[in-house]
Steps between C-alpha positions, in 0.01 A plus 500: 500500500106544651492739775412348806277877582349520834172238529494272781646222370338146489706280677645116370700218631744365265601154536872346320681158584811419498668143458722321764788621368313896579493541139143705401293255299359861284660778349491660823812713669258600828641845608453610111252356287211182619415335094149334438293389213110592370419144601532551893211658659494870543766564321325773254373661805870619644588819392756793521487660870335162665704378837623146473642307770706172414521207653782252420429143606438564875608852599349797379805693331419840485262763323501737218264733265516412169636785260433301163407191355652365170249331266624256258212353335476115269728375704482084476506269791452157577225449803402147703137526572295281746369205295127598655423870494816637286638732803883553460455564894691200600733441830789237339574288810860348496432214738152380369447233316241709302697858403238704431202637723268756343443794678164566404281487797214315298734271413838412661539218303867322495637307187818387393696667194359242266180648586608854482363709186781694335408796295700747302262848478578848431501718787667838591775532743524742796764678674444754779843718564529659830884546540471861711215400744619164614520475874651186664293331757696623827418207716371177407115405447347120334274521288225393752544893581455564127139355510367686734480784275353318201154524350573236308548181710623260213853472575565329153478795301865712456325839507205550749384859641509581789306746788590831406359626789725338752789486313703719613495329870696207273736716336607694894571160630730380196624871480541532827408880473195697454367496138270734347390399175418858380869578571611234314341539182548889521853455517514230203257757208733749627802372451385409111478792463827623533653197374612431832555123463807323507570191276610234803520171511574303840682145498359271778674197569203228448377412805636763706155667633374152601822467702455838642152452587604161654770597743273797576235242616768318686650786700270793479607840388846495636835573381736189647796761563298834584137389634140614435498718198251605241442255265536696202856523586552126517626281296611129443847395511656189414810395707611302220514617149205446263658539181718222647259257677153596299291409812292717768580316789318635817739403744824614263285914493491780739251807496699801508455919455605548178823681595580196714439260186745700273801498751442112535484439178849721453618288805551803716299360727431116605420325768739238734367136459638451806291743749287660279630827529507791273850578340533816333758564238789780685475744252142541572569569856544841455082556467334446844251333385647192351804533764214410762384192340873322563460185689095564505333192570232442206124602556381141429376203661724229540245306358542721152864496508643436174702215449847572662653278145338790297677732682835413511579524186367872434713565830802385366435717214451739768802510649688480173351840412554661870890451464498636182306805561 
């Protein structure tokens, strides 16, 4: 592993896809590793101890310092070049007629896939690890945010770098705390050091920050059973099973504090379809503070009131579990 040491770092935006099924189109697993190729611009420049901040389709996910990057050189790939200048910038367009549009400013030409030019070339593949230093964006912000901090103002390249100067106003807002970059990167050669890292891998249901980040948009930083909180605390719920339904429906998800969120999803607590009150599970009525929440109207809008079908299953559920307990 290459020490990160103390330098002030250059800074990079990372960008990754996913498909509509929230798959990652690229080797990518965000809140651990971001994988790239010598054919995308700047990608030799990125180094050990640099500050990347990724962007996934249209929400900026988080940030990190990279501790290493694996190098895996003659590694063979198929590219699709524009048919003019040979870019491999290109934007595929699903609904055009035409599916390609280069990306090359001078150019910006857009063919069909007859007209594409597919290569197979040597190049060497790219993967920057930063598994200890990830930090989850605390409160959503599009891309649009994103470029304001770029040098580079062609949005068609996956790793750009960005104002190292100002950075650190981005990374408060999406951190929602103070940052000091110094700190940071003391704390990371230091913990090298004495082997302080932890081998960890987090699971993230895919799709599950958009959906946070969405019903964050929709009803601000808000628990729906407890009210304003920090956001770092929040989280996004889904009345209904995923593992069952596979969907992020907005209007079948609740923000909630993340103590709130695990007594939901143990049914100990639900809420009434009927009034849209707060029912808390007896045996957790001997702690004040979730006795007080019985029969608490929620903190939302009736406008962002989930779906009272949604709910009435999880409260039967519910209910079930109450007698029992």
């Amino acid at each position: 592993m290459s020490s990160a040491g103390t330098r002030a770092p250059k800074a990079w935006a990372f960008h990754t896809k996913t498909h509509s099924t929230g798959i990652s189109i690229y080797d990518d697993v965000i809140d651990s590793h971001y994988s790239y190729n010598s054919n995308v611009p700047n990608s030799q420049q990125v180094a050990p101890g640099d500050l990347v901040v990724i962007r996934q389709d249209n929400f900026v996910a988080g940030w990190a310092i990279i501790q290493s990057i694996d190098v895996t050189p003659n590694c063979l790939v198929m590219l699709t070049r524009c048919p003019a200048c040979r870019s491999t910038a290109l934007t595929t367009r699903v609904t055009k007629a035409l599916k390609y549009r280069c990306g090359r400013s001078s150019c910006k030409l857009e063919f069909g896939e007859a007209s594409a030019v597919l290569t197979e070339e040597l190049v060497t593949n790219y993967r920057a690890c930063y598994p200890d230093t990830w930090n989850e964006a605390a409160v959503p912000q599009r891309r649009q945010t994103l470029e304001n901090f770029t040098t580079v103002k062609n949005s068609q390249n996956a790793i750009r770098p960005l104002d190292g100067e100002r950075i650190h106003n981005l990374l408060t807002v999406l951190s929602q705390r103070t940052i000091n970059l110094r700190s940071e990167q003391t704390a990371l050669a230091e913990a090298e050091i004495i082997g302080g890292f932890k081998e960890a891998m987090v699971l993230r249901r895919r799709g599950q920050r958009e959906f946070r980040f969405r019903l964050l948009e929709r009803v601000g930083a808000e628990c729906a059973v407890l009210g304003p909180q920090p956001p770092q605390v929040l989280e996004a719920a889904h009345i209904q099973s995923f593992a069952t339904t596979g969907k992020h429906d907005l209007d079948g998800g609740l923000i909630l504090r993340r103590d709130i969120h695990s007594l939901f999803d143990a049914h100990l607590l639900t809420i009434d379809p009927k009034n849209m009150q707060v029912q808390v599970a007896p045996k957790l009525r001997i702690y004040k503070n979730y006795e007080s929440l019985q029969s608490a109207p929620l903190h939302l809008a009736e406008q962002h009131h989930p779906k009272r079908e949604f709910l009435e299953e999880h409260f039967e559920r519910s209910m079930e579990t109450f007698r029992a307990s």
